[in-house]
PyMOL Python script that loads the backbone (N, CA, C, O; Angstrom):
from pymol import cmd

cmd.read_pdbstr("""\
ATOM      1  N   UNK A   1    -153.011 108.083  31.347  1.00  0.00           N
ATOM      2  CA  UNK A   1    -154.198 107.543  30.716  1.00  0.00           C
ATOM      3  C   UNK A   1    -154.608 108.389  29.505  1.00  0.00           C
ATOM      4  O   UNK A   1    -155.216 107.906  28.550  1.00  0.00           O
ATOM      5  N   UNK A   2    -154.367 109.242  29.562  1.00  0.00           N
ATOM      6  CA  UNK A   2    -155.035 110.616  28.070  1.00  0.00           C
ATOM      7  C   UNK A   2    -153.920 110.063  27.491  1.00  0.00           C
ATOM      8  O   UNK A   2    -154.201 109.171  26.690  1.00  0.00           O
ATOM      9  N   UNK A   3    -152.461 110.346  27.658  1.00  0.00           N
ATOM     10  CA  UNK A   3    -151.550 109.524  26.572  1.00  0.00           C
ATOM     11  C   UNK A   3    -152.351 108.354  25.861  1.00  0.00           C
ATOM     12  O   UNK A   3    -152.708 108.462  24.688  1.00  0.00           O
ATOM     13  N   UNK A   4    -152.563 107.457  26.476  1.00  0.00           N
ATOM     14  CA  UNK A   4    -153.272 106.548  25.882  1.00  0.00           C
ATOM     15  C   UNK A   4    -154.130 106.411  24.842  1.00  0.00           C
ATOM     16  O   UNK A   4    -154.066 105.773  23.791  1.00  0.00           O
ATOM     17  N   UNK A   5    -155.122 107.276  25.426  1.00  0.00           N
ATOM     18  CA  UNK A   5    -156.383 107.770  24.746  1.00  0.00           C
ATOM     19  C   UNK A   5    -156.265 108.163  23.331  1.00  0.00           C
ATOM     20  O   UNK A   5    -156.819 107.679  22.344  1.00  0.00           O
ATOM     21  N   UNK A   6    -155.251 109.348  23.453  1.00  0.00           N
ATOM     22  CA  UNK A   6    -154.596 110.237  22.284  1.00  0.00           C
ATOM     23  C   UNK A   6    -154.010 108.980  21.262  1.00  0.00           C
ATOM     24  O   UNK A   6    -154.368 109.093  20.090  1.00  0.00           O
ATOM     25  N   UNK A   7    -153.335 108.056  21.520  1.00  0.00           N
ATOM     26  CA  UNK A   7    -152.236 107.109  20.744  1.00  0.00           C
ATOM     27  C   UNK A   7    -153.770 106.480  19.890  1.00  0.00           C
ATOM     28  O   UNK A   7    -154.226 106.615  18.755  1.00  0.00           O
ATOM     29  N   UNK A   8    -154.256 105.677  21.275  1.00  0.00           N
ATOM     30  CA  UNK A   8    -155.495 105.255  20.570  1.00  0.00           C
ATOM     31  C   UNK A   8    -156.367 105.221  19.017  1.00  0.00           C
ATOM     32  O   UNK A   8    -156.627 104.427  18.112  1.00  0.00           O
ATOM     33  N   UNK A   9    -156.720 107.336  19.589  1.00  0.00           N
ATOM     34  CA  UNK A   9    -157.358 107.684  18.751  1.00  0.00           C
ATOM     35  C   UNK A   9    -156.885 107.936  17.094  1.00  0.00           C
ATOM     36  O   UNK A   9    -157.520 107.986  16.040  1.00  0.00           O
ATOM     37  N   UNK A  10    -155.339 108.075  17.476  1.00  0.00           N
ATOM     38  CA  UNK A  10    -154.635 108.414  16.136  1.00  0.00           C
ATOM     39  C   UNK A  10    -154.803 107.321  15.152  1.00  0.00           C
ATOM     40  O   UNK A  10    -155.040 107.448  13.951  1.00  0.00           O
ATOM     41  N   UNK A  11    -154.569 105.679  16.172  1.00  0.00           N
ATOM     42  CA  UNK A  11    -154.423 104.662  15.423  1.00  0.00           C
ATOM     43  C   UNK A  11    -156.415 104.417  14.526  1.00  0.00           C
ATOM     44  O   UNK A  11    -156.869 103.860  13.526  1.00  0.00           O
ATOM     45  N   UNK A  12    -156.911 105.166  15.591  1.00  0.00           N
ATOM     46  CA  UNK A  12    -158.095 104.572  14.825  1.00  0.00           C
ATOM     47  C   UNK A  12    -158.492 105.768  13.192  1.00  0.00           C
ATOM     48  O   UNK A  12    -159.379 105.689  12.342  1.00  0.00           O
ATOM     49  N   UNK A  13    -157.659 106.486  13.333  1.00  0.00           N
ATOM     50  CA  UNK A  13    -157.798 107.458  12.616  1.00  0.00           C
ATOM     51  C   UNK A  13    -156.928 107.020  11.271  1.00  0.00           C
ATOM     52  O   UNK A  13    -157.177 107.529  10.178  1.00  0.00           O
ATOM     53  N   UNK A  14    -155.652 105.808  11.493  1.00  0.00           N
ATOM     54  CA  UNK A  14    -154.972 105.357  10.602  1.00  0.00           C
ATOM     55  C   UNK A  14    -153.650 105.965  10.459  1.00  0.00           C
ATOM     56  O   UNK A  14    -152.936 105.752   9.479  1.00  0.00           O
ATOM     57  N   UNK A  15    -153.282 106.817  11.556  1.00  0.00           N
ATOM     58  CA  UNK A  15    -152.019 106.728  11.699  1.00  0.00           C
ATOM     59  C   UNK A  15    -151.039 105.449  12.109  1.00  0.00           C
ATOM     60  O   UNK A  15    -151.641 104.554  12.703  1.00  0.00           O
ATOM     61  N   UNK A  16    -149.635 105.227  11.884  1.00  0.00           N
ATOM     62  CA  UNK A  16    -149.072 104.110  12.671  1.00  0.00           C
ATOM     63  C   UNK A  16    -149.424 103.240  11.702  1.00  0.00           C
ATOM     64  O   UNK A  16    -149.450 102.152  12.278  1.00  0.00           O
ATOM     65  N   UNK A  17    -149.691 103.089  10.648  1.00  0.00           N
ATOM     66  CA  UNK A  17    -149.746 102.074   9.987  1.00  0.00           C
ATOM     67  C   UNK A  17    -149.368 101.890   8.657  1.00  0.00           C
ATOM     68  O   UNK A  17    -149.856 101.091   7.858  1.00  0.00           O
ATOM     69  N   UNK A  18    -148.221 102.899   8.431  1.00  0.00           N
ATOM     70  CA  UNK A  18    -146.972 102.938   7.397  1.00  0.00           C
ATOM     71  C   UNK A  18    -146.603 101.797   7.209  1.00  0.00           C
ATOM     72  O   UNK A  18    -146.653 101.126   6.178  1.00  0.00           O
ATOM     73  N   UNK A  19    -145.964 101.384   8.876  1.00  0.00           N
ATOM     74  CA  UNK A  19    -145.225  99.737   9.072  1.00  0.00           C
ATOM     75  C   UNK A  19    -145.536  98.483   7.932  1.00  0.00           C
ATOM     76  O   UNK A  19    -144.833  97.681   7.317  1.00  0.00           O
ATOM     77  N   UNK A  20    -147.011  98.789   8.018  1.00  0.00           N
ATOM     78  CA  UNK A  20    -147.694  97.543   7.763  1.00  0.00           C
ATOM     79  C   UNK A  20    -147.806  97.465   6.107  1.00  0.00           C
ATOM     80  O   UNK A  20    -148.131  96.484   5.438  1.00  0.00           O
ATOM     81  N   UNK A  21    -147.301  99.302   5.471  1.00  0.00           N
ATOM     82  CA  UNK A  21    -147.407  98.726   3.821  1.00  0.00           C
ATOM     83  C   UNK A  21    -145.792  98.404   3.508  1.00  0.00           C
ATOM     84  O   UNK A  21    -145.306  97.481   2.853  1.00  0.00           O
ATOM     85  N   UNK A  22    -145.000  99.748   4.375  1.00  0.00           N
ATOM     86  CA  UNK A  22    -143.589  99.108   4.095  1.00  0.00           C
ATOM     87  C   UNK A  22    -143.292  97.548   3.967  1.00  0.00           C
ATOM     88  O   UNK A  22    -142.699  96.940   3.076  1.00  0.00           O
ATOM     89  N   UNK A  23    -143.821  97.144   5.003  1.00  0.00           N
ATOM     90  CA  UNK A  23    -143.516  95.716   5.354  1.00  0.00           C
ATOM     91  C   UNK A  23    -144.306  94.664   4.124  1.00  0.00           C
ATOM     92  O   UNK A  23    -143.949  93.549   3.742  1.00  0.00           O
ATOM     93  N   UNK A  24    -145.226  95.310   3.795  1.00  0.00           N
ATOM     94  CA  UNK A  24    -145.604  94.269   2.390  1.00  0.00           C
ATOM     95  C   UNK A  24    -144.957  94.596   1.599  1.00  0.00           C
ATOM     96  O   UNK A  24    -144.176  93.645   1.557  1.00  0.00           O
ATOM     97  N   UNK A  25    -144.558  95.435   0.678  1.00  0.00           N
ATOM     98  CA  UNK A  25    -143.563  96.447  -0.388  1.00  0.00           C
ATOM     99  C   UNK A  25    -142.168  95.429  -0.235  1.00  0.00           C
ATOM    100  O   UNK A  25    -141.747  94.651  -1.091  1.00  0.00           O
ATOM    101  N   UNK A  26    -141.566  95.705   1.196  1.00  0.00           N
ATOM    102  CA  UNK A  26    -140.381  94.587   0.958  1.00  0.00           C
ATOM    103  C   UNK A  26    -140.353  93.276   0.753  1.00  0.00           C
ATOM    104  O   UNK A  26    -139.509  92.595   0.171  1.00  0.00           O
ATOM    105  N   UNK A  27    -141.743  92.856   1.489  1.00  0.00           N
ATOM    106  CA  UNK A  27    -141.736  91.027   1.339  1.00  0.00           C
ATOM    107  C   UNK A  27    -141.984  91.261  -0.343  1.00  0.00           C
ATOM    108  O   UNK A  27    -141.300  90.497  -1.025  1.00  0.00           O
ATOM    109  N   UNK A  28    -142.569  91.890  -0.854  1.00  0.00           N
ATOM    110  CA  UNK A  28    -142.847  91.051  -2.371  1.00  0.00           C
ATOM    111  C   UNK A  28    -141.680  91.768  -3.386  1.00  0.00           C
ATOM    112  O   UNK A  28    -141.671  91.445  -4.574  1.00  0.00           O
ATOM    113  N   UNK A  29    -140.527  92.925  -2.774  1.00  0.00           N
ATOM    114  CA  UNK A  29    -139.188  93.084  -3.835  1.00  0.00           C
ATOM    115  C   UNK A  29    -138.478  91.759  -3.440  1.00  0.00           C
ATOM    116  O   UNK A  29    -137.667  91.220  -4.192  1.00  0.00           O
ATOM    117  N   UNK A  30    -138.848  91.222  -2.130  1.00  0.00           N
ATOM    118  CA  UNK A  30    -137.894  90.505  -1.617  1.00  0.00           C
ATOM    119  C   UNK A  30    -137.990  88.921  -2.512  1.00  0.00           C
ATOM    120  O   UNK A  30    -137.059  88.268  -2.983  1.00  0.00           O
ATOM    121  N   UNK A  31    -139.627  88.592  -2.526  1.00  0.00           N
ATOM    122  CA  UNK A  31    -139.844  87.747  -3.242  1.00  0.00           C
ATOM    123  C   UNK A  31    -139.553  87.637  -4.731  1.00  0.00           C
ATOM    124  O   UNK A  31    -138.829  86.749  -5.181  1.00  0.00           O
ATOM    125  N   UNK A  32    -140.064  88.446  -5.387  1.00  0.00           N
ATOM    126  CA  UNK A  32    -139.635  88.908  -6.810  1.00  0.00           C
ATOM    127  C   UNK A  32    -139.220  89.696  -7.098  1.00  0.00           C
ATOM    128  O   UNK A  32    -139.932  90.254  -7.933  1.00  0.00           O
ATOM    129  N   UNK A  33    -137.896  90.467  -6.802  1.00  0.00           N
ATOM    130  CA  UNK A  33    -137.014  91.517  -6.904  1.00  0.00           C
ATOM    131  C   UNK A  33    -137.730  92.977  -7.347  1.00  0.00           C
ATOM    132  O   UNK A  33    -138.880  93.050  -7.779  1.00  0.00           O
ATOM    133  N   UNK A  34    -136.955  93.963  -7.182  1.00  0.00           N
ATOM    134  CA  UNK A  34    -136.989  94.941  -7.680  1.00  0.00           C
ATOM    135  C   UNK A  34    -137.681  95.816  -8.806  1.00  0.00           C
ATOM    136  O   UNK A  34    -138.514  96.693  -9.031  1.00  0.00           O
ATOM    137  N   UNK A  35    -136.686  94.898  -9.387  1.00  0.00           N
ATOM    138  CA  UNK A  35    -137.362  95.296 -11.042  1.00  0.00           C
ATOM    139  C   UNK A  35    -138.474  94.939 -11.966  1.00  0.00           C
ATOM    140  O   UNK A  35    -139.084  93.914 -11.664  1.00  0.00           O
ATOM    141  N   UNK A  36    -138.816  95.508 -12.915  1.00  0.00           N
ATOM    142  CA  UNK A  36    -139.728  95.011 -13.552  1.00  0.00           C
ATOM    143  C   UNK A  36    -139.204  95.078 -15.119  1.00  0.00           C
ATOM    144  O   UNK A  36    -138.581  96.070 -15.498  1.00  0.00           O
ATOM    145  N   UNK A  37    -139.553  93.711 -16.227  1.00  0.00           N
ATOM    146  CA  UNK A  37    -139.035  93.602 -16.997  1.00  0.00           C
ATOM    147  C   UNK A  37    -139.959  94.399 -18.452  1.00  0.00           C
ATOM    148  O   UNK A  37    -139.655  94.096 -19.606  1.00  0.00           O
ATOM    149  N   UNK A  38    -140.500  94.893 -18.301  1.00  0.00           N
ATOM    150  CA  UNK A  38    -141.603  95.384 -19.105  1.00  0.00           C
ATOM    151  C   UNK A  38    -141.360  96.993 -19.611  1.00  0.00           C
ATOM    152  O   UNK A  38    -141.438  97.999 -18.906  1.00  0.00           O
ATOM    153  N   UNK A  39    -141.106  96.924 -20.756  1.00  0.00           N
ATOM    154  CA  UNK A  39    -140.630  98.737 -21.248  1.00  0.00           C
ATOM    155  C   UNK A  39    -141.829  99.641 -21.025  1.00  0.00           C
ATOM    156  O   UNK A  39    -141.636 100.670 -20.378  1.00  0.00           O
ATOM    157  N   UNK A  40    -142.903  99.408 -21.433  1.00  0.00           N
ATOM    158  CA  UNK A  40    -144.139 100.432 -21.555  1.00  0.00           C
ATOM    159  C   UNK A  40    -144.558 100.563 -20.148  1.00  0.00           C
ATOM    160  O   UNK A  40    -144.499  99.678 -19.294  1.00  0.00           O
ATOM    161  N   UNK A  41    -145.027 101.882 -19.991  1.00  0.00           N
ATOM    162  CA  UNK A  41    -145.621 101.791 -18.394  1.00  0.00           C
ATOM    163  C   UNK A  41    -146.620 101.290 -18.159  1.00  0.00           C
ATOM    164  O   UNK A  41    -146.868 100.954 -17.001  1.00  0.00           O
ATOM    165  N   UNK A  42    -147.323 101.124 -18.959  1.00  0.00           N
ATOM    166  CA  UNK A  42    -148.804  99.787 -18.705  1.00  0.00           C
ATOM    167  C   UNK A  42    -148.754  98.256 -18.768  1.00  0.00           C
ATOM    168  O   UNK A  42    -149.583  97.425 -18.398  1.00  0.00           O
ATOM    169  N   UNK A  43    -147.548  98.115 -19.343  1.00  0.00           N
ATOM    170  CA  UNK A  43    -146.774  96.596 -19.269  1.00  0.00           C
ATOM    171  C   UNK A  43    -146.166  96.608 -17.462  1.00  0.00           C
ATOM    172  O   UNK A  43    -146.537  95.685 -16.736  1.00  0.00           O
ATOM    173  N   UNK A  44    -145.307  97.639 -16.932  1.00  0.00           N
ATOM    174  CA  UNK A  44    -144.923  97.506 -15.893  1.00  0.00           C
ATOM    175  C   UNK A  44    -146.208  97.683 -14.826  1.00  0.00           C
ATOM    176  O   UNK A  44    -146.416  96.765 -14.033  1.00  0.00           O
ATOM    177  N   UNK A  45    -146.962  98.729 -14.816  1.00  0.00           N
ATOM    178  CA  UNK A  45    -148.294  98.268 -14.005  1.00  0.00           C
ATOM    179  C   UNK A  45    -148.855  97.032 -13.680  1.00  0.00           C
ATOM    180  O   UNK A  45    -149.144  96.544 -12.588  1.00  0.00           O
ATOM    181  N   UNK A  46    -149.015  96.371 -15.480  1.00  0.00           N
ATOM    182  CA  UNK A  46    -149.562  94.918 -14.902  1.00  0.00           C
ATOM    183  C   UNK A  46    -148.825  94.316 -14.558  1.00  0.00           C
ATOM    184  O   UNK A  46    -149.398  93.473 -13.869  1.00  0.00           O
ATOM    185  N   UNK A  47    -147.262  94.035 -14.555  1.00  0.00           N
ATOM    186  CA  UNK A  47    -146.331  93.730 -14.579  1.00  0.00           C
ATOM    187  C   UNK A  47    -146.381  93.520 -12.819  1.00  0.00           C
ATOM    188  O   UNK A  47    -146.508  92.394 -12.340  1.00  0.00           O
ATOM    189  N   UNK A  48    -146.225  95.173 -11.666  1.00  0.00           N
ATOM    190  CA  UNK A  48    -146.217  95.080 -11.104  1.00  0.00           C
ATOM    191  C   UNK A  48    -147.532  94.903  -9.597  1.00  0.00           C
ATOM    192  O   UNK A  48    -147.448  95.097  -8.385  1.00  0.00           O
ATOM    193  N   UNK A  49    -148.640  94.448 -10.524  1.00  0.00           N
ATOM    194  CA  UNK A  49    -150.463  94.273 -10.137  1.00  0.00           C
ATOM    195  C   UNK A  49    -149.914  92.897 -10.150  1.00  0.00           C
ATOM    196  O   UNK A  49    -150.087  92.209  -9.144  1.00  0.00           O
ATOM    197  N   UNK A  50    -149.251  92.394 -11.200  1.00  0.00           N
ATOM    198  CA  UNK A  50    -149.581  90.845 -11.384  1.00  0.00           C
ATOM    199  C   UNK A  50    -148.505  90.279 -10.299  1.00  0.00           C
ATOM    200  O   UNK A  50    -148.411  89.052 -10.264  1.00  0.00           O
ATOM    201  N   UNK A  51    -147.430  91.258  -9.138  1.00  0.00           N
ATOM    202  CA  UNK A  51    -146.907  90.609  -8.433  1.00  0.00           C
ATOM    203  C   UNK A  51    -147.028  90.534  -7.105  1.00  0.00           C
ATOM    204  O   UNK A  51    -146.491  89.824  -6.255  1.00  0.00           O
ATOM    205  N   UNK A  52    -148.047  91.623  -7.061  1.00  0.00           N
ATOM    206  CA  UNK A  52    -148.831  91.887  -5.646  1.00  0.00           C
ATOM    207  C   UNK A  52    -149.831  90.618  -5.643  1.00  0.00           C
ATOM    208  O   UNK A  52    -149.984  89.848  -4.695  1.00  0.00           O
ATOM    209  N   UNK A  53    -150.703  90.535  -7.321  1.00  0.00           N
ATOM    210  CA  UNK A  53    -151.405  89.412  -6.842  1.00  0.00           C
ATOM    211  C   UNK A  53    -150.969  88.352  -6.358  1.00  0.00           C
ATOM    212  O   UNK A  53    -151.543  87.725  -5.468  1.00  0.00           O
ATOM    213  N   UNK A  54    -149.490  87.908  -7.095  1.00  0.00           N
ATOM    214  CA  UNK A  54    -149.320  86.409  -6.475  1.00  0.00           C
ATOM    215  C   UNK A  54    -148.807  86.484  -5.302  1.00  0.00           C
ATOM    216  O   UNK A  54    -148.983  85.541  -4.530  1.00  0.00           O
ATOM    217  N   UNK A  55    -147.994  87.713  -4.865  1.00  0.00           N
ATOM    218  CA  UNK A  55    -147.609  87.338  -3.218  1.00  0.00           C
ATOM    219  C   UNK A  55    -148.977  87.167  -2.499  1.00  0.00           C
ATOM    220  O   UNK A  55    -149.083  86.213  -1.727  1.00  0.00           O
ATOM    221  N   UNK A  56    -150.200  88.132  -2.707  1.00  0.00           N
ATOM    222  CA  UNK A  56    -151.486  87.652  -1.601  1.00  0.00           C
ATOM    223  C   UNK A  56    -151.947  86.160  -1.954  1.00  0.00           C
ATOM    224  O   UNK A  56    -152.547  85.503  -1.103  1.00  0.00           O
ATOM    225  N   UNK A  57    -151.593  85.508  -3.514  1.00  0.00           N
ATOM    226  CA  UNK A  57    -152.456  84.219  -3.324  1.00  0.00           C
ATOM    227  C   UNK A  57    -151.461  83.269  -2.822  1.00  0.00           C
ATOM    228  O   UNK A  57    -151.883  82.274  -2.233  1.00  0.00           O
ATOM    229  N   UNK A  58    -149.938  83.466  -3.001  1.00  0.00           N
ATOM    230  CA  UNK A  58    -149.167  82.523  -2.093  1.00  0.00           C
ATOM    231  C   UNK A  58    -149.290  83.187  -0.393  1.00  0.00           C
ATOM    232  O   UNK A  58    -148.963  82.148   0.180  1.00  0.00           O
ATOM    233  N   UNK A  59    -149.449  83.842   0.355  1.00  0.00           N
ATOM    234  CA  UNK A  59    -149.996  84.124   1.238  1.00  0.00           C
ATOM    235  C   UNK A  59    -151.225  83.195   2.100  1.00  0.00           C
ATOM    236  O   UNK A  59    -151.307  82.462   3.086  1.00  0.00           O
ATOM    237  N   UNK A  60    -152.262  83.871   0.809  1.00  0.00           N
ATOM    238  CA  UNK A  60    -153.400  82.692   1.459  1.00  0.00           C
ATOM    239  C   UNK A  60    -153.364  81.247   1.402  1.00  0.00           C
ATOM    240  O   UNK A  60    -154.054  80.570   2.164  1.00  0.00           O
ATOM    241  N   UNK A  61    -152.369  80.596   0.286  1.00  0.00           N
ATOM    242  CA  UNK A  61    -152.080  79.007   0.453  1.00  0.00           C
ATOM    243  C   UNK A  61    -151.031  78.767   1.634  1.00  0.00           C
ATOM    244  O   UNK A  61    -150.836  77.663   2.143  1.00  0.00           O
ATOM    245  N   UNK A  62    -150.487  79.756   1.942  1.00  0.00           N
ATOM    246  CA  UNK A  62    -149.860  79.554   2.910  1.00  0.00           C
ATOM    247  C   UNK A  62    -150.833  79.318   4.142  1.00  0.00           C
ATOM    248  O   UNK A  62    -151.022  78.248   4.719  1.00  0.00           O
ATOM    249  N   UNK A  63    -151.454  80.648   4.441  1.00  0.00           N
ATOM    250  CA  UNK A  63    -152.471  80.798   5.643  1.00  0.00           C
ATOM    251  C   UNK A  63    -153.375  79.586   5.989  1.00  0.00           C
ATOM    252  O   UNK A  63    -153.706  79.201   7.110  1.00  0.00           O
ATOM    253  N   UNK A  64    -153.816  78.888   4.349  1.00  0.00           N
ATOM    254  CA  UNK A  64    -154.930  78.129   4.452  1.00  0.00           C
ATOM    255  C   UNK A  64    -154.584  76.599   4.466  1.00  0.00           C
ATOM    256  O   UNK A  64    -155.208  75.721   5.062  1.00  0.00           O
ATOM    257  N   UNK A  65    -153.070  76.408   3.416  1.00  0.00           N
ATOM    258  CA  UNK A  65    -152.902  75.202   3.708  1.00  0.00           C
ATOM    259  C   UNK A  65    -152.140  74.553   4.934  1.00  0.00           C
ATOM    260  O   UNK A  65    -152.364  73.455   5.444  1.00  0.00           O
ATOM    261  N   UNK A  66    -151.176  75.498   5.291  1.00  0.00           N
ATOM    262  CA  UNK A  66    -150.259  74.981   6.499  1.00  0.00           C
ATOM    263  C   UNK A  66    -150.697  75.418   7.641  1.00  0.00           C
ATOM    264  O   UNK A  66    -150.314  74.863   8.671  1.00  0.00           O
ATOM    265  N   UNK A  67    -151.757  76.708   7.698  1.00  0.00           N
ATOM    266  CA  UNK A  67    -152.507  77.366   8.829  1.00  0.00           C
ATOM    267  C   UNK A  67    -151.751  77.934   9.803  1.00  0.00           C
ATOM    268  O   UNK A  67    -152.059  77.843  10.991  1.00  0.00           O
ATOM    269  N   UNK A  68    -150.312  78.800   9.217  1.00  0.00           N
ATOM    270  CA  UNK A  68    -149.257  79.772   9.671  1.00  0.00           C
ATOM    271  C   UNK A  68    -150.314  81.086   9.786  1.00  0.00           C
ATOM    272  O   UNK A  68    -151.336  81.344   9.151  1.00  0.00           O
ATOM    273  N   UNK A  69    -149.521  81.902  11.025  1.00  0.00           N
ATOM    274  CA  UNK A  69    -150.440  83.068  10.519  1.00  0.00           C
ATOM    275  C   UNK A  69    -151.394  83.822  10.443  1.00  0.00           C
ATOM    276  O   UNK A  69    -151.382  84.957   9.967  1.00  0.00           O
ATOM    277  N   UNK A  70    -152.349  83.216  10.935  1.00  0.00           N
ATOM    278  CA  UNK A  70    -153.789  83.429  10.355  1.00  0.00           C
ATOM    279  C   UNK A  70    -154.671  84.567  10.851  1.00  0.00           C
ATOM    280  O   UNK A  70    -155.888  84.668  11.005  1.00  0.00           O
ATOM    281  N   UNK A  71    -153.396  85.586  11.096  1.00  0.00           N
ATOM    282  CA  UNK A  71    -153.886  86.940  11.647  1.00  0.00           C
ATOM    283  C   UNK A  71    -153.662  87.439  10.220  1.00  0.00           C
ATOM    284  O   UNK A  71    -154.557  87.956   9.553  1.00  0.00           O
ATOM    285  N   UNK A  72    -152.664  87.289   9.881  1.00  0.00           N
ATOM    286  CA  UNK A  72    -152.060  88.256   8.480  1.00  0.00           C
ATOM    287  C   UNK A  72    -152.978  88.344   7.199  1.00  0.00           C
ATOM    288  O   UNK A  72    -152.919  87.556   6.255  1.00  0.00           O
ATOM    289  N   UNK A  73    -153.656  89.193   7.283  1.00  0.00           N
ATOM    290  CA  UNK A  73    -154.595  89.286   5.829  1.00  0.00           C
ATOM    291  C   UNK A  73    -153.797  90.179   4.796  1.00  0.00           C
ATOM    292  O   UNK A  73    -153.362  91.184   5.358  1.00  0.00           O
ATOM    293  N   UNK A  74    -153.567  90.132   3.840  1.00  0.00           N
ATOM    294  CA  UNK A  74    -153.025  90.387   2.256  1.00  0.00           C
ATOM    295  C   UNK A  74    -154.385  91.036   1.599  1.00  0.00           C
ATOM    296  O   UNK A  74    -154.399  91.370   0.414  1.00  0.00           O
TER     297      UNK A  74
END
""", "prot")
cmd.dss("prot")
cmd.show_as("cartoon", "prot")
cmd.util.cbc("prot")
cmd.orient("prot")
C-alpha cells in the first residue's frame, strides 16, 4: 500500500508523464514529417507552432465531429 501511495504521489507531482509529450511529438512528425521547410529560425518556429496548431484543431474536429476519444485533450 505505501508503494502505492509513493507512485501516486510522484504522478501528482508530474512525474510519468514524458509518455504523454513523446506521444504527441510523434503523432504530429508522423502527420507532417520531420522537417521544416523554412531557413530562418523564426520562419521554422512559426513554421513548427503552425503544426502543433493544426494537429490540436484536427484533433478537436475529430473529437467533436465523429466523437472518437473524448478523453484526449490537445
Amino acid at each position: 500500500m505505501r508503494e502505492f501511495k509513493e507512485l501516486r504521489s510522484l504522478e501528482e507531482r508530474g512525474y510519468g508523464v514524458r509518455w504523454r509529450v513523446e506521444s504527441l511529438f510523434s503523432a504530429v512528425k508522423r502527420t507532417f514529417g520531420e522537417s521544416v521547410g523554412a531557413t530562418s529560425f523564426l520562419g521554422q518556429v512559426v513554421e513548427a507552432k503552425l503544426k502543433f496548431w493544426a494537429y490540436a484543431w484536427m484533433a478537436y474536429l475529430a473529437n467533436s465531429l465523429v466523437g472518437r476519444a473524448p478523453g484526449i485533450k490537445v
